[in-house]
Each structure stands twice: as C-alpha cells, then as structure tokens.
C-alpha positions in Angstrom: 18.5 4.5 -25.0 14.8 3.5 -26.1 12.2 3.5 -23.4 9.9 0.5 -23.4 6.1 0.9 -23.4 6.2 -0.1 -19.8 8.8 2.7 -18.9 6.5 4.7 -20.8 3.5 3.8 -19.2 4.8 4.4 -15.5 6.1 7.5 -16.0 3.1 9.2 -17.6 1.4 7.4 -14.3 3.7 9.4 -12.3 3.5 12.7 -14.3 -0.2 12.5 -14.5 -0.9 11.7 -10.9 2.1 15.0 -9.7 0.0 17.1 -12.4 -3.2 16.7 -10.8 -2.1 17.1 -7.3 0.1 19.9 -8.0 -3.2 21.5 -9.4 -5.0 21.0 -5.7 -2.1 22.2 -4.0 -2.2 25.6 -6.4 -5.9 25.9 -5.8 -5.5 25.7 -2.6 -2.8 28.0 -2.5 -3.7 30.8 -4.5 -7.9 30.2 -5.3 -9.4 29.5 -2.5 -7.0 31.8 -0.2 -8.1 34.8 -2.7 -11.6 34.3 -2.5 -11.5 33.4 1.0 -11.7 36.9 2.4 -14.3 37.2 0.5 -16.8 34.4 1.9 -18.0 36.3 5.5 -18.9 33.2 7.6 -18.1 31.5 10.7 -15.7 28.4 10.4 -15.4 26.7 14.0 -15.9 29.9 15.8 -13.6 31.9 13.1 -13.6 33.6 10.3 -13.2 31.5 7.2 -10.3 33.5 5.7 -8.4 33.0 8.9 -9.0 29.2 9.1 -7.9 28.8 5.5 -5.1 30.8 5.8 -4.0 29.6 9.3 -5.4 25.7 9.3 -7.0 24.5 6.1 -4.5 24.9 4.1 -1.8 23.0 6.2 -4.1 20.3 6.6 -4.5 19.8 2.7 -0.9 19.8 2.3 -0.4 16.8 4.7 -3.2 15.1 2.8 -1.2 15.9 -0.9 2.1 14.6 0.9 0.2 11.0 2.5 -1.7 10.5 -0.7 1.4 11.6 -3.3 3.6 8.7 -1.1 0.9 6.1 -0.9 0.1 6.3 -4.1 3.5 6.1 -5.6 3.9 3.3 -4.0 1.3 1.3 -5.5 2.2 3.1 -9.0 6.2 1.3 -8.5 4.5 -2.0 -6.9 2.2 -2.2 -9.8 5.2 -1.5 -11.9 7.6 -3.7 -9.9 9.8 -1.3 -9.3 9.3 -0.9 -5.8 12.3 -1.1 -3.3 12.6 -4.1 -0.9 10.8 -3.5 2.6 13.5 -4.1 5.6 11.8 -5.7 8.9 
C-alpha cells in the first residue's frame, strides 16, 4: 500500500513533534539530574539536586504528557483524522 503525501506529511508531524519531546524528557532525565548535584544553591528552601530529583522532574513530565495530548490533537484535527467528541 502507497502512502499519500498527506499520510506522509502527518506522520513525520507526529514523529518530529515525539522526537523532540522525547529529547526534553532525556534531558531532564539524565542531564540536568547529573549536573544537578553539582549546582550548590538553594531551590525553595532546598537543595537543587533534591528538588530536581524529588519535584522538578515530575513536574516536567506532566507538562510533556498535557502538551504531547494537546498537541496531537490539533496535529489529527488539522489532519482530519481526529475521533468524534461524545457530549
């Protein structure tokens, strides 16, 4: 089965916006947890390694996950491929 451009088109709109927020989701991960420890400042009363470990990062990953589902769902609107909203 061929793909049309427009199949084309929505899946490298897909694949390019997973790539770049799998990317923040690794930086956050791995980066900015490694080089945490090694920033010595206060973040709201604690240590910024903690807070990053313990807080920032959960809060980024609920951000990824809101954006990543609003998003797609203005990529498959755009597309017309969205499913049909129930009341």
């Amino acid at each position: 089965m061929q793909l049309t451009e427009r199949h084309l088109a929505y899946w490298q709109a897909l694949l390019r916006k997973t790539a770049v927020l799998l990317a923040i989701w690794f930086v956050v991960t791995y980066v900015v947890g490694y080089y945490a420890e090694s920033l010595q400042f206060d973040f709201f009363g604690w240590p910024f390694a903690f807070w990053v470990g313990a807080q920032g990062s959960l809060v980024v990953y609920v951000l990824i996950i809101w954006y990543y589902a609003r998003s797609m769902n203005q990529i498959d609107k755009e597309f017309g491929v969205a499913e049909a909203e129930e009341d």
